[in-house]
C-alpha positions in Angstrom: -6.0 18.2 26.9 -7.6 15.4 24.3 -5.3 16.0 20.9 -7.8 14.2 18.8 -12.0 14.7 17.8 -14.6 12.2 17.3 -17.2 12.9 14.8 -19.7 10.3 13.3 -22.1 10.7 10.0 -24.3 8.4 8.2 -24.4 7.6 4.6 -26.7 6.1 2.4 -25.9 2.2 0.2 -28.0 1.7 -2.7 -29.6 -1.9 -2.1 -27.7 -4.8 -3.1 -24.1 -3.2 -2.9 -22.8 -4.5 0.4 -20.9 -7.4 -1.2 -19.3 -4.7 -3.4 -18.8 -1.9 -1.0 -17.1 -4.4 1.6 -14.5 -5.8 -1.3 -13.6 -2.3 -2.6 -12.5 -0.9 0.8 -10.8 -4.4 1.6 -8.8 -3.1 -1.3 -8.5 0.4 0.0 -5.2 2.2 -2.0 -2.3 2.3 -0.1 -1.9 6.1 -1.3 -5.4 6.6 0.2 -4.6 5.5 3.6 -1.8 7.7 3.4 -3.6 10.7 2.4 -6.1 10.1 5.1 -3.1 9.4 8.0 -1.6 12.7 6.5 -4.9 14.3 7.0 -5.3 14.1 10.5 -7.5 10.5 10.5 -6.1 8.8 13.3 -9.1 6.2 13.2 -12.1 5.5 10.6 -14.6 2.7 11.3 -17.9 2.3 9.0 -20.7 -0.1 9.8 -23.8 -1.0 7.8 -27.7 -1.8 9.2 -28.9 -3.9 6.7 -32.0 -3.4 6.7 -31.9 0.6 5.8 -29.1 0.2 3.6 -27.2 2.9 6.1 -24.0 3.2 6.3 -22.5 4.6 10.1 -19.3 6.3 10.0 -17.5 7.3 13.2 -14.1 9.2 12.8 -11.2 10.5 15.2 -9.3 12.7 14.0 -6.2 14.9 15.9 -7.7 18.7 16.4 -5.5 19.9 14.0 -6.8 17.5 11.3 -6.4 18.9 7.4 -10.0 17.1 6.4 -11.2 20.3 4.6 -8.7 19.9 2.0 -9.6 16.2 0.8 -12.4 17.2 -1.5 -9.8 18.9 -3.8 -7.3 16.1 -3.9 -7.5 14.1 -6.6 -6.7 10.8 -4.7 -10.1 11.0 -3.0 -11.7 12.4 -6.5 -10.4 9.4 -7.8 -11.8 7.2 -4.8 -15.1 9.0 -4.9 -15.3 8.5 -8.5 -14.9 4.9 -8.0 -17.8 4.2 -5.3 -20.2 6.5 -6.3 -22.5 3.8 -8.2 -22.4 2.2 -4.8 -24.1 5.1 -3.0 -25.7 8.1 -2.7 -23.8 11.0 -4.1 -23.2 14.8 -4.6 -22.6 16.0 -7.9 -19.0 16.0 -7.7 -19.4 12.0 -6.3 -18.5 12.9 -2.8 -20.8 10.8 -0.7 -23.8 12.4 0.8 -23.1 12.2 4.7 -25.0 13.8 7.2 -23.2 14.5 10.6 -24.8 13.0 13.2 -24.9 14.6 17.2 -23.7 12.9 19.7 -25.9 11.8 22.7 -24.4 9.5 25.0 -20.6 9.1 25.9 -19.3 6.7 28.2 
Protein backbone atom coordinates (compact mmCIF):
# COMPACT_ATOMS: atom_id res chain seq x y z
CA UNK A 1 0.00 0.00 0.00
CA UNK A 2 1.43 3.57 -1.29
CA UNK A 3 2.29 5.54 2.29
CA UNK A 4 2.35 8.87 0.53
CA UNK A 5 -0.40 11.25 -1.79
CA UNK A 6 0.22 13.33 -4.73
CA UNK A 7 -1.82 16.40 -5.06
CA UNK A 8 -1.10 19.40 -7.38
CA UNK A 9 -2.70 23.13 -7.42
CA UNK A 10 -2.07 26.15 -9.32
CA UNK A 11 -1.46 29.62 -8.11
CA UNK A 12 -1.43 32.82 -9.51
CA UNK A 13 2.24 35.52 -9.82
CA UNK A 14 1.53 39.04 -10.24
CA UNK A 15 3.56 39.98 -13.47
CA UNK A 16 7.00 40.96 -13.10
CA UNK A 17 7.75 38.89 -9.77
CA UNK A 18 9.51 35.81 -11.00
CA UNK A 19 13.01 37.18 -10.37
CA UNK A 20 11.65 37.80 -6.83
CA UNK A 21 9.66 34.80 -6.16
CA UNK A 22 12.63 32.44 -7.39
CA UNK A 23 15.27 34.37 -4.92
CA UNK A 24 12.94 34.27 -1.87
CA UNK A 25 12.36 30.47 -2.02
CA UNK A 26 16.24 29.98 -2.88
CA UNK A 27 16.31 31.46 0.63
CA UNK A 28 13.60 29.26 2.01
CA UNK A 29 13.95 29.30 6.18
CA UNK A 30 15.47 26.41 7.44
CA UNK A 31 12.58 26.33 10.20
CA UNK A 32 10.14 26.29 7.22
CA UNK A 33 11.49 23.27 5.67
CA UNK A 34 11.28 21.68 8.92
CA UNK A 35 7.82 22.53 9.59
CA UNK A 36 6.85 21.35 6.17
CA UNK A 37 9.11 17.75 6.63
CA UNK A 38 7.26 17.65 10.10
CA UNK A 39 3.98 18.12 8.28
CA UNK A 40 3.95 15.23 6.25
CA UNK A 41 5.69 17.01 2.77
CA UNK A 42 7.84 14.37 1.65
CA UNK A 43 8.33 16.39 -1.74
CA UNK A 44 7.20 20.05 -3.05
CA UNK A 45 8.09 21.10 -6.63
CA UNK A 46 6.60 24.49 -8.13
CA UNK A 47 7.00 25.57 -11.72
CA UNK A 48 5.98 28.72 -13.47
CA UNK A 49 4.43 29.28 -17.39
CA UNK A 50 5.54 32.53 -18.16
CA UNK A 51 3.40 33.55 -20.14
CA UNK A 52 0.09 33.32 -17.62
CA UNK A 53 2.01 34.22 -14.76
CA UNK A 54 0.91 30.58 -13.22
CA UNK A 55 2.40 29.07 -10.81
CA UNK A 56 2.04 24.77 -10.81
CA UNK A 57 2.44 23.15 -7.63
CA UNK A 58 2.67 19.34 -7.32
CA UNK A 59 2.97 17.93 -3.64
CA UNK A 60 3.52 14.31 -2.01
CA UNK A 61 2.75 14.06 0.96
CA UNK A 62 2.74 10.57 3.45
CA UNK A 63 -1.26 9.77 3.98
CA UNK A 64 -0.98 10.68 7.28
CA UNK A 65 0.31 14.20 6.48
CA UNK A 66 -0.58 17.12 9.30
CA UNK A 67 -1.09 19.88 6.26
CA UNK A 68 -4.41 21.15 7.83
CA UNK A 69 -2.74 22.53 10.66
CA UNK A 70 -0.10 24.87 8.72
CA UNK A 71 -2.56 27.76 8.28
CA UNK A 72 -2.46 28.38 12.14
CA UNK A 73 1.34 28.12 12.54
CA UNK A 74 2.93 31.18 12.71
CA UNK A 75 6.01 29.99 10.76
CA UNK A 76 3.91 29.74 7.57
CA UNK A 77 1.88 33.14 8.69
CA UNK A 78 5.09 34.52 8.78
CA UNK A 79 6.10 33.01 5.30
CA UNK A 80 2.78 33.90 3.82
CA UNK A 81 3.06 37.35 5.10
CA UNK A 82 6.30 37.66 3.41
CA UNK A 83 5.24 36.61 -0.32
CA UNK A 84 1.92 37.82 -0.52
CA UNK A 85 2.94 41.17 -2.66
CA UNK A 86 4.29 38.51 -4.94
CA UNK A 87 0.87 36.85 -5.59
CA UNK A 88 -2.48 36.41 -5.32
CA UNK A 89 -3.82 36.21 -1.84
CA UNK A 90 -6.60 35.36 0.73
CA UNK A 91 -7.19 37.73 3.30
CA UNK A 92 -5.19 36.13 5.77
CA UNK A 93 -2.16 36.11 2.84
CA UNK A 94 -2.40 32.41 2.36
CA UNK A 95 -1.94 32.04 -1.39
CA UNK A 96 -5.03 31.42 -3.47
CA UNK A 97 -4.43 27.82 -4.93
CA UNK A 98 -6.95 25.96 -6.68
CA UNK A 99 -6.54 22.03 -6.64
CA UNK A 100 -6.17 20.81 -9.77
CA UNK A 101 -7.61 16.84 -10.86
CA UNK A 102 -5.54 14.67 -12.11
CA UNK A 103 -5.91 13.21 -15.65
CA UNK A 104 -3.18 11.15 -16.78
CA UNK A 105 -0.78 8.98 -14.64
CA UNK A 106 1.98 6.99 -16.02
Amino acid sequence: MDQTETVAFRMRLHEGQADEYRRRHDAIWPELVALLRASGVEDYRIFLDDESGALFAVLTRRVDHGLEALPQHPIMQRWWAMMADLMDTHADASPVQVPLREMFRL
